[in-house]
C-alpha positions as CSV (number, residue, x, y, z in Angstrom):
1,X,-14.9,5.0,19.2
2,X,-12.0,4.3,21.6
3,X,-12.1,2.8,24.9
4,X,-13.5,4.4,28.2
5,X,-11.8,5.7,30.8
6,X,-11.5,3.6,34.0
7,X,-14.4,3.6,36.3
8,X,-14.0,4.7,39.9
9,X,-14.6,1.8,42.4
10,X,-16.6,4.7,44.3
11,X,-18.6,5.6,40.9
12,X,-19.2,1.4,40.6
13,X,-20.3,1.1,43.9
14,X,-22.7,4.0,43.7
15,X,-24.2,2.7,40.7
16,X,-25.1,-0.7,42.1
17,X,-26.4,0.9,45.0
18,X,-28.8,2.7,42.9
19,X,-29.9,0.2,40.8
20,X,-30.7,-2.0,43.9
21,X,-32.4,0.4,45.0
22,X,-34.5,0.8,41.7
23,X,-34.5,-2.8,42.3
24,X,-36.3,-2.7,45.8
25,X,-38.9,0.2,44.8
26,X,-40.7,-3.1,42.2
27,X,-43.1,-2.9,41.4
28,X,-45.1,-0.3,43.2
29,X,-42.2,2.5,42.0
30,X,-40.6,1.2,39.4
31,X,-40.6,-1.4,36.9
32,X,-38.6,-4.7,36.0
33,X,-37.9,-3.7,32.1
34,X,-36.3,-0.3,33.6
35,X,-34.0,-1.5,35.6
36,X,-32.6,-4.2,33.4
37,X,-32.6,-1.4,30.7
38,X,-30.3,0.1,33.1
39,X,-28.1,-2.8,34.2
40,X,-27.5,-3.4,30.4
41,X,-26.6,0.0,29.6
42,X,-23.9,-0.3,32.5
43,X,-23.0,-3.6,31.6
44,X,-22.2,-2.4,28.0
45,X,-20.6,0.6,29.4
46,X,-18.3,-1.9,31.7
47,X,-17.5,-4.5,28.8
48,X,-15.8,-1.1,26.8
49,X,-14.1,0.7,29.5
50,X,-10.3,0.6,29.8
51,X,-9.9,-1.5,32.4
52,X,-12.8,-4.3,31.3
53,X,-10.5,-6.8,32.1
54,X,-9.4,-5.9,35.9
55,X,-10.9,-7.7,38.9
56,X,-13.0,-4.7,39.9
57,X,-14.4,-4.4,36.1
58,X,-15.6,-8.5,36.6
59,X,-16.8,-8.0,40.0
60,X,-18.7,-5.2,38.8
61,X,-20.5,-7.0,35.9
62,X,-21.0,-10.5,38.2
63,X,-22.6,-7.9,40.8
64,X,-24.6,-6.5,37.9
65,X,-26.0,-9.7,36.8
66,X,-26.8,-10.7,40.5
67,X,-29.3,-8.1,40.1
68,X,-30.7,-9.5,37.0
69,X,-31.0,-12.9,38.6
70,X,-32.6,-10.9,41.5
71,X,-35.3,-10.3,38.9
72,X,-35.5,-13.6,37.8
73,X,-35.8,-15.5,41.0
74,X,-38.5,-13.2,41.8
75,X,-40.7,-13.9,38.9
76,X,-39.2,-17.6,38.3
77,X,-39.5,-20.9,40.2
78,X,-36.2,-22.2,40.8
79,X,-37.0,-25.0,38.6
80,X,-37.6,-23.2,35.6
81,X,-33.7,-21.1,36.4
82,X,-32.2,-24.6,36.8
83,X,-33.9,-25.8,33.9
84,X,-32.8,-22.4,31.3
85,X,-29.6,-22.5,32.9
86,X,-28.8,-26.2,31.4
87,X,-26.1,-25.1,28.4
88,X,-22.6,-25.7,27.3
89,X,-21.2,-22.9,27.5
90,X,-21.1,-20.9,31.2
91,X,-20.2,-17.4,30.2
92,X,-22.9,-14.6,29.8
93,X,-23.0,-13.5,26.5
94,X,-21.4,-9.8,25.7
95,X,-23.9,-6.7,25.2
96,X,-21.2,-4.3,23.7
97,X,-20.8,-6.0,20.7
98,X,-24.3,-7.1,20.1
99,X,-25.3,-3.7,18.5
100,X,-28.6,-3.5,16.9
101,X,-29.6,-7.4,17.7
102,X,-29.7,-6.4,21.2
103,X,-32.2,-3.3,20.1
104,X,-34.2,-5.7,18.3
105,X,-34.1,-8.1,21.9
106,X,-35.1,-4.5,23.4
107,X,-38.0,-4.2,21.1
108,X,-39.3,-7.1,21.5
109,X,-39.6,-7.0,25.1
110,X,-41.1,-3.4,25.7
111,X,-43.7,-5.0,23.4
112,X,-43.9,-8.2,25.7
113,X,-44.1,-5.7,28.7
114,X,-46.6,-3.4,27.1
115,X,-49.0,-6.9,26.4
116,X,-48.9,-7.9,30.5
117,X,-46.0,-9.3,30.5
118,X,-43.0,-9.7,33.0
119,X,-40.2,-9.7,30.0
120,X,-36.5,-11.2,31.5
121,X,-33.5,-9.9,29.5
122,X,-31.1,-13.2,29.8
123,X,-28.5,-11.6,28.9
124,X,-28.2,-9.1,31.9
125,X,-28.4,-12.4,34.3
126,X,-25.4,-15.1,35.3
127,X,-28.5,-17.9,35.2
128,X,-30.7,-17.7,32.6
129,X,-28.7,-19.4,29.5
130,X,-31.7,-20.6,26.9
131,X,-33.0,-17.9,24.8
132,X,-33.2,-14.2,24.5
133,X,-35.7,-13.2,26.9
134,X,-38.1,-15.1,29.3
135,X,-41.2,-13.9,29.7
136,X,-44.1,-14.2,32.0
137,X,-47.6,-13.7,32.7
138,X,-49.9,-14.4,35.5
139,X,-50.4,-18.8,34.0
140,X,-48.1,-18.4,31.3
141,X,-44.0,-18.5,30.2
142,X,-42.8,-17.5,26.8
143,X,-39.2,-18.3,26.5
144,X,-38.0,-16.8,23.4
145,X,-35.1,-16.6,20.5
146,X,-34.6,-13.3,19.1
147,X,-33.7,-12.7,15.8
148,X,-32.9,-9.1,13.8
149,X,-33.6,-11.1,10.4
150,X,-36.9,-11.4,8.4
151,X,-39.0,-14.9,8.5
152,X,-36.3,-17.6,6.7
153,X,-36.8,-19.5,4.1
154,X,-36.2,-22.5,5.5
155,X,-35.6,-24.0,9.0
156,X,-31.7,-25.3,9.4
157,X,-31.6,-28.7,10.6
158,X,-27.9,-28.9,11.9
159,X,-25.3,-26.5,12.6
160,X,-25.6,-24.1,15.6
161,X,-29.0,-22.5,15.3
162,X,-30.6,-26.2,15.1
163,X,-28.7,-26.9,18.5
164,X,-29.9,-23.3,19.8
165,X,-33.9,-24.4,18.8
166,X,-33.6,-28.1,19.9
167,X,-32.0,-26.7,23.7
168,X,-35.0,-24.9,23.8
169,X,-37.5,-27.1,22.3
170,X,-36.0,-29.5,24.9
171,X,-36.4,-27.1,27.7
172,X,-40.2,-26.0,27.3
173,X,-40.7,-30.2,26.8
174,X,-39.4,-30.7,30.1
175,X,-41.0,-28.2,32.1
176,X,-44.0,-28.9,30.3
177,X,-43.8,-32.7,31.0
178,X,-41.9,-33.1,34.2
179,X,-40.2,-35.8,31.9
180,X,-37.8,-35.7,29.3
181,X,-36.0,-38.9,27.7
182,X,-32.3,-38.2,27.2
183,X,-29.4,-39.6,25.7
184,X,-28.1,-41.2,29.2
185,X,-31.2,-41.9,30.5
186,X,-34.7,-40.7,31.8
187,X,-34.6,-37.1,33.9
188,X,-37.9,-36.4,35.8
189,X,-39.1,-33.6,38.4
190,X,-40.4,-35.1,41.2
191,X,-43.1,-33.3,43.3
192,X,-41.7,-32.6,47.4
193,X,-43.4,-30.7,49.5
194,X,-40.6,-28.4,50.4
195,X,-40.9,-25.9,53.9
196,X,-40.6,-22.4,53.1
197,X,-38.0,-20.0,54.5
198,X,-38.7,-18.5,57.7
199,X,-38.0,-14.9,56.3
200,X,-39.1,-13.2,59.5
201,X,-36.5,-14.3,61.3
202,X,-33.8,-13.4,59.5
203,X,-35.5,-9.9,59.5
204,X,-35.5,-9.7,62.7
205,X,-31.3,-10.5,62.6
206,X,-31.4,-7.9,60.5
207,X,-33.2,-5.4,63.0
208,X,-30.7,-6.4,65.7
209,X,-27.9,-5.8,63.7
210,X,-28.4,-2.3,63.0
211,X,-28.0,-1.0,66.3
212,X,-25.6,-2.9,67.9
213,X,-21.7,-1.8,68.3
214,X,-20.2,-5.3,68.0
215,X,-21.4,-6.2,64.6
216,X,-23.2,-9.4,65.1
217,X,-26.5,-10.5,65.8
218,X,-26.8,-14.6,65.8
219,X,-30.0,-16.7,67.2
220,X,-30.9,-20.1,66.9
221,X,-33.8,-21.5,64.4
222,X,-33.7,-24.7,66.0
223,X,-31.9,-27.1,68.1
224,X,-28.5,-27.3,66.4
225,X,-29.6,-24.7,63.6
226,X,-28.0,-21.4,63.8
227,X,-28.1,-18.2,61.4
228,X,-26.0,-15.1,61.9
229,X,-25.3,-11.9,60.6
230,X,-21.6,-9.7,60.7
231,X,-20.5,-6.7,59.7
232,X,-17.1,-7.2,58.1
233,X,-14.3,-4.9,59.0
234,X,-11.0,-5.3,57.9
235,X,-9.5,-7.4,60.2
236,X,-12.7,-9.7,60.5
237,X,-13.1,-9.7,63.8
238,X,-17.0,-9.2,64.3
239,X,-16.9,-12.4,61.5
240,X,-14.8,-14.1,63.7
241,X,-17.1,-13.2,66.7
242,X,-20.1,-14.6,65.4
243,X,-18.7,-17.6,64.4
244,X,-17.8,-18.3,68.1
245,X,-21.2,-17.3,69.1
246,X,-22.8,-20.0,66.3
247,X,-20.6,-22.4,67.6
248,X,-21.7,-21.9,71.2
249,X,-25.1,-21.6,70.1
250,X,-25.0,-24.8,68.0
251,X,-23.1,-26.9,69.9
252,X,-22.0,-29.5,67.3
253,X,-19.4,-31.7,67.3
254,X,-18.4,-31.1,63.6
255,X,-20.4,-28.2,62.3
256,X,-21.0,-27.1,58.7
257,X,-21.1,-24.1,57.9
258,X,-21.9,-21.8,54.5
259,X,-21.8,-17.9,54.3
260,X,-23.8,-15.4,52.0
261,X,-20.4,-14.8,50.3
262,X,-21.2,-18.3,48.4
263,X,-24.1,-17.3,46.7
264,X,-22.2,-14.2,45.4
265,X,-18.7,-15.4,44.6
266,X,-20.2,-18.5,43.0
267,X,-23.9,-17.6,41.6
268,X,-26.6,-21.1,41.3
269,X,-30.0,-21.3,40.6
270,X,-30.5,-23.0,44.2
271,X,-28.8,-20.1,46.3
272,X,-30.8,-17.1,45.7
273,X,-29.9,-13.7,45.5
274,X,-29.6,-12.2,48.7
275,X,-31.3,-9.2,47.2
276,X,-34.5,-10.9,47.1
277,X,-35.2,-11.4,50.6
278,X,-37.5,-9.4,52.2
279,X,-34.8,-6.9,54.2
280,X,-34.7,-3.4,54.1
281,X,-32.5,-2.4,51.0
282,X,-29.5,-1.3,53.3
283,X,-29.0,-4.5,54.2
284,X,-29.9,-6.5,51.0
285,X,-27.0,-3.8,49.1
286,X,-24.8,-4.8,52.0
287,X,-25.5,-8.9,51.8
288,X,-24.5,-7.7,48.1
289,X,-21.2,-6.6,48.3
290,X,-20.2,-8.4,51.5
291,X,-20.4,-5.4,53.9
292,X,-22.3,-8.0,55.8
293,X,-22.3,-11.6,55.9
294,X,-25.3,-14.1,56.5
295,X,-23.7,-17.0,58.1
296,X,-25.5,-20.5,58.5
297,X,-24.4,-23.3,60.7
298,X,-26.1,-26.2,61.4
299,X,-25.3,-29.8,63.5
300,X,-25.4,-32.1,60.4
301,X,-26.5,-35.1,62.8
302,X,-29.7,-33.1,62.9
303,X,-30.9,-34.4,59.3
304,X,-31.0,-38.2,60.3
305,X,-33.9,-39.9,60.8
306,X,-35.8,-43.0,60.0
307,X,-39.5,-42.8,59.1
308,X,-42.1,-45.6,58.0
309,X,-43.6,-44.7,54.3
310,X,-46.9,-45.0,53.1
311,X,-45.4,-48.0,50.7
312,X,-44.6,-50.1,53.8
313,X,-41.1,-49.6,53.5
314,X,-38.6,-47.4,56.0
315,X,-36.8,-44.4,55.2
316,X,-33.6,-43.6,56.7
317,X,-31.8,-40.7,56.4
318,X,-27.9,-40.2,57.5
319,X,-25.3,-37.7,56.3
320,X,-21.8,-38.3,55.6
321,X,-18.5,-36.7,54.0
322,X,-18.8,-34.0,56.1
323,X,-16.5,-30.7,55.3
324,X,-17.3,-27.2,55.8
325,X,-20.0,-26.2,53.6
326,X,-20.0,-29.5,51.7
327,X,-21.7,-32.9,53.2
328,X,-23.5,-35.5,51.5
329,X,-27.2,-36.5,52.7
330,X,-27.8,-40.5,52.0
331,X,-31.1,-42.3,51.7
332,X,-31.3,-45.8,52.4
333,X,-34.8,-47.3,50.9
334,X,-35.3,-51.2,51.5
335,X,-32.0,-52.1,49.6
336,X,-30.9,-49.1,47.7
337,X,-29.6,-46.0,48.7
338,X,-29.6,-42.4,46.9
339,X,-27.8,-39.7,47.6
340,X,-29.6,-36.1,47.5
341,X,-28.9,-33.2,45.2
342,X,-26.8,-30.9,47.0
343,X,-28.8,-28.6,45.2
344,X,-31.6,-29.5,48.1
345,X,-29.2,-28.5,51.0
346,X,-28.5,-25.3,49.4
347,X,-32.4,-24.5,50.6
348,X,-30.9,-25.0,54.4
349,X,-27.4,-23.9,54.1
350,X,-28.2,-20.4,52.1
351,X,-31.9,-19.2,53.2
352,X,-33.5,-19.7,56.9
353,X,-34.9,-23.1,55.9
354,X,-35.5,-25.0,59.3
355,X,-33.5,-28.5,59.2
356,X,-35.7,-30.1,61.1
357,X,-38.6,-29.9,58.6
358,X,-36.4,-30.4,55.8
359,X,-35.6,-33.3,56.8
360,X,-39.0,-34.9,57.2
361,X,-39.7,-33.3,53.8
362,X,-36.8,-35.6,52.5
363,X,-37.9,-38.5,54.4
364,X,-41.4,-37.9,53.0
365,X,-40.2,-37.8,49.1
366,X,-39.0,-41.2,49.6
367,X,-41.1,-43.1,47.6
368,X,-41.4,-40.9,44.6
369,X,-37.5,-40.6,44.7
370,X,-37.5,-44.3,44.7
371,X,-39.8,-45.0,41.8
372,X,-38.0,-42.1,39.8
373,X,-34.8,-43.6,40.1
374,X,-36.5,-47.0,39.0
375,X,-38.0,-45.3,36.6
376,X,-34.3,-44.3,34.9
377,X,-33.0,-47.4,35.8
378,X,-32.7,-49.3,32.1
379,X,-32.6,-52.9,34.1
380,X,-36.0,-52.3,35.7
381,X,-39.4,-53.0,34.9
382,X,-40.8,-49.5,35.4
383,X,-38.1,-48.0,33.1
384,X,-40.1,-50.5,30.2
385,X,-42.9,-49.1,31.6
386,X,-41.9,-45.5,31.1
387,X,-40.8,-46.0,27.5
388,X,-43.6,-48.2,26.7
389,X,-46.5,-45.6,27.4
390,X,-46.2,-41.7,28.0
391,X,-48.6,-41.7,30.9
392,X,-50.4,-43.5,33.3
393,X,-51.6,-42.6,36.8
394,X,-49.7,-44.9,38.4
395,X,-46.4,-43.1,36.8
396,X,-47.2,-39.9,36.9
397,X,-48.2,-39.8,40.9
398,X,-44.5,-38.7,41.4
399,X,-44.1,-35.7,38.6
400,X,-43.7,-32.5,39.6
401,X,-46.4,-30.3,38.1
402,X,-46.0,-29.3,35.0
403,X,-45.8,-25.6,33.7
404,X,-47.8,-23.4,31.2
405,X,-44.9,-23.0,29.1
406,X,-43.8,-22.5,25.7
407,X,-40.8,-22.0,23.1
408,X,-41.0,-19.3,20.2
409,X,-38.3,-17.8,17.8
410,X,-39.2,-13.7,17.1
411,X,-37.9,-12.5,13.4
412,X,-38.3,-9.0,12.0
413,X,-41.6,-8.6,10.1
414,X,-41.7,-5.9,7.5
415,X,-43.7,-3.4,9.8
416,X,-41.2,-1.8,11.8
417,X,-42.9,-2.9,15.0
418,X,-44.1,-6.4,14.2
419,X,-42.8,-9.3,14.8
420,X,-43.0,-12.8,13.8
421,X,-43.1,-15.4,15.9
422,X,-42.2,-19.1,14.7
423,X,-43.3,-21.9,17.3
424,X,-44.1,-25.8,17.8
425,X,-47.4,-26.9,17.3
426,X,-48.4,-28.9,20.4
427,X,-50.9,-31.1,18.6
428,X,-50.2,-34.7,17.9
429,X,-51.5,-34.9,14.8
430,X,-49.5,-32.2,13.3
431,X,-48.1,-34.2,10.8
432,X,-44.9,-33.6,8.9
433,X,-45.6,-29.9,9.5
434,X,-42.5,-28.9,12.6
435,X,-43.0,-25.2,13.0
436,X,-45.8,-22.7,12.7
437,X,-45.1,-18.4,12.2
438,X,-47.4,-15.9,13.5
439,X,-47.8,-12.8,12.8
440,X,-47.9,-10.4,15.6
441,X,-49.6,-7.6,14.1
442,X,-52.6,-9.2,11.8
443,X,-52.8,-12.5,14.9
444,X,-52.7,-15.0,12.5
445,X,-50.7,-17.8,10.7
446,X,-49.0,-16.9,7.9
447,X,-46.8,-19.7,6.8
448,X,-45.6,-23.0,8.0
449,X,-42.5,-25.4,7.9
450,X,-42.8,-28.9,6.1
451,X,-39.3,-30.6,6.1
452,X,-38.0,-27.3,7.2
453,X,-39.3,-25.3,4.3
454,X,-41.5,-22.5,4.5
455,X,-45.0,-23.0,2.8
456,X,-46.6,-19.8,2.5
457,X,-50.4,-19.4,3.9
458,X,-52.6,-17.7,1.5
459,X,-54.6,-14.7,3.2
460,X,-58.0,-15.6,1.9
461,X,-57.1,-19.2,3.1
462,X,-55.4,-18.4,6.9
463,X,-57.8,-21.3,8.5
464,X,-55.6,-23.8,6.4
465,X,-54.5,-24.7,9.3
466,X,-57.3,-25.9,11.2
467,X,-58.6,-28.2,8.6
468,X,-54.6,-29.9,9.0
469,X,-55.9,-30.9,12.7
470,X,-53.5,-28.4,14.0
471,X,-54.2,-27.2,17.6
472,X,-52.8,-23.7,18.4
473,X,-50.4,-23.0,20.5
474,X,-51.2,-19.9,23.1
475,X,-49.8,-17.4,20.8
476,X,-46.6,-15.8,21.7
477,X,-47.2,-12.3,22.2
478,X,-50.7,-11.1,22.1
């Protein structure tokens, strides 16, 4: 079949508009597993036209995939995005040639979807890098391979599909455990009590907006925390009006500054979608394809502070390096000093995150921070500490939560629609057995992997593997 004809930038633009739409009618008109149905039926159709390769043909599939991370971000903690989006390569994978293995990925999730879950097609998002599809319940994640084969034989222990298992092994390990042991060091999730955005103010922007003739509606959150909104005509000036405005508003002496545009242009799992705060769809379509810009500018001088800790020891917080949108945040501990994520000041510069809270929430973290990074220190005593024993109160005080999470790969079974499902066993004592299968249809064990070869479970003796001391895993898909 030859290529398509170029697509219309009108007939692209009405197509996103409708499947933002589609996305603001979930759930109580529509559903998730439709609308990424759809977005990967256009994104196949976009990968084959004529003109795949033109800037509007990219644009088109980035804004697709924003749509898709929409979806994620509202059924995902950021964590768990940052955490899948962890991979080496940073190109979504291609639908148009994936032919029946995406049908089989398809499958697998109206299946999920039809058992309770949430099913999230990775492939139709810019984030999601580690399996096939992510999955959730109400407690529960299922991130999960997919593959259009039957059961193998044997498990491969190198080559790309052992990388592909061990990424995700990994993953579900970490998010499981808050704590992961890697080859340059110790990576932990810390627990900080984060504020929340203050979403009702930027609706009420938003309300402003609408009816006014200049194109800007701009307030203050704070004391040297500003957040705008501009309609953007061709020769920017309602942009450039608002910008004034801010800076009258905020009345810094070197301001910094990050737009909407950001989040779209450059897509990270700690700038959310704009389509997945609670506006009215107009304006979420229009955030989308930069009809109207969310600008954020705030007095960096704001963020520092000194603050006595529970440990004894004070907290001081200063910012530095300061340059448009980019500026570093340093905390100074007793004698060391760590310098934040600027993943954290994307939750002030890109959603209506007060600064002044934030920053006490920083100053607050300080003493977890500090025993994580003594933790992952190799010099100190608590990194002995860490390797020496898994847990401990005293250690784990400073983890993040951990999630209700696990890693499966799904093979063709020989009933058209069964699956098998091959997973971990979480039990200590598992032995030299690696990987369980399941079989979706009957619910039980069928075989298991010793060495990485398959060992057959005979069906009068399916409870084998209780007598091994083997634990269950939650299974897969129920």
């Amino acid at each position: 079949m030859g290529d398509q004809m170029p697509q219309s930038e009108e007939r692209l633009l009405q197509t996103r508009r409708a499947l933002v739409d589609h996305f603001s009618a979930i759930p109580r008109e529509a559903d998730p597993l439709s609308l990424q149905e759809a977005l990967a039926t256009e994104l196949g159709r976009s990968e084959a036209a004529a003109d795949r390769n033109s800037e509007s043909s990219r644009r088109h599939r980035r804004l697709l995939r924003i749509i898709g991370d929409s979806i994620a971000f509202t059924v995902l903690h950021d964590h768990t995005i940052r955490t899948l989006n962890r991979h080496p390569s940073s190109a979504a994978a291609g639908l148009s040639t994936q032919g029946d293995d995406f049908h089989f990925v398809l499958q697998v999730a109206r299946k999920l979807a039809d058992s309770g879950y949430i099913p999230v097609l990775n492939d139709v998002t810019n984030l999601l890098r580690i399996g096939d599809i992510t999955a959730v319940s109400l407690e529960h994640v299922l991130v999960l391979e997919c593959k259009n084969t039957p059961l193998p034989s044997g498990l491969p222990s190198a080559g790309r599909l052992a990388r592909q298992r061990k990424r995700g092994s990994d993953a579900v390990q970490y998010l499981r455990t808050s704590r992961i042991v890697e080859a340059d060091g110790i990576r932990e999730a810390i627990s900080i009590d984060l504020p929340g955005p203050d979403w009702t103010f930027l609706a009420r922007l938003g309300r402003d907006l609408e009816p006014r003739q200049d194109g800007i509606s701009a307030a203050l959150l704070d004391d040297g925390d500003g957040l705008g909104l501009a309609t953007i005509d061709p020769e920017l000036k309602s942009f450039n009006a608002l910008l004034k405005q801010l800076l009258h508003l905020v009345s810094a002496n070197n301001p910094v500054i990050a737009t909407s545009l950001d989040a779209i242009k450059d897509p990270s799992w700690s700038r959310p979608s704009p389509l997945t705060y609670p506006l009215p769809p107009w304006l979420r379509f229009a955030l989308l394809e930069n009809q109207v810009l969310m600008v954020r500018m705030i007095d960096a001088d704001r963020l520092c502070g000194t603050e006595e800790l529970t440990s004894g020891k004070v907290a001081n917080l200063g910012v530095s390096a300061r340059q448009g949108s980019a500026f570093t945040v340093s905390l100074d501990v007793g004698d060391k000093t760590y310098e934040t994520d600027h993943a954290l000041l994307d939750r002030v510069m890109y959603t209506p995150t007060r600064i002044e809270a934030f920053k006490h929430a920083l100053l607050a973290s300080a003493d977890n921070l500090l025993a994580m990074s003594q933790a992952a220190d190799p010099s100190s005593e608590a990194a002995d500490r860490a390797e020496q024993r898994v847990s401990k109160a005293e250690d784990e005080v400073r983890l993040a939560p951990g999630d209700d999470i696990a890693y499966g790969t799904i093979y063709r079974s020989e009933h058209p629609t069964a699956h098998m499902v091959v997973y971990e066993p979480d039990h200590e004592d598992r032995g030299d057995i690696s990987h369980v299968a399941w079989d979706a249809d009957t619910q039980e064990n069928v075989a298991f992997y010793r060495s990485g070869i398959r060992i057959d479970i005979d069906p009068a003796d399916r409870r084998r593997l209780k007598e091994l001391r083997l634990r269950e895993a939650k299974p897969p898909v129920k």
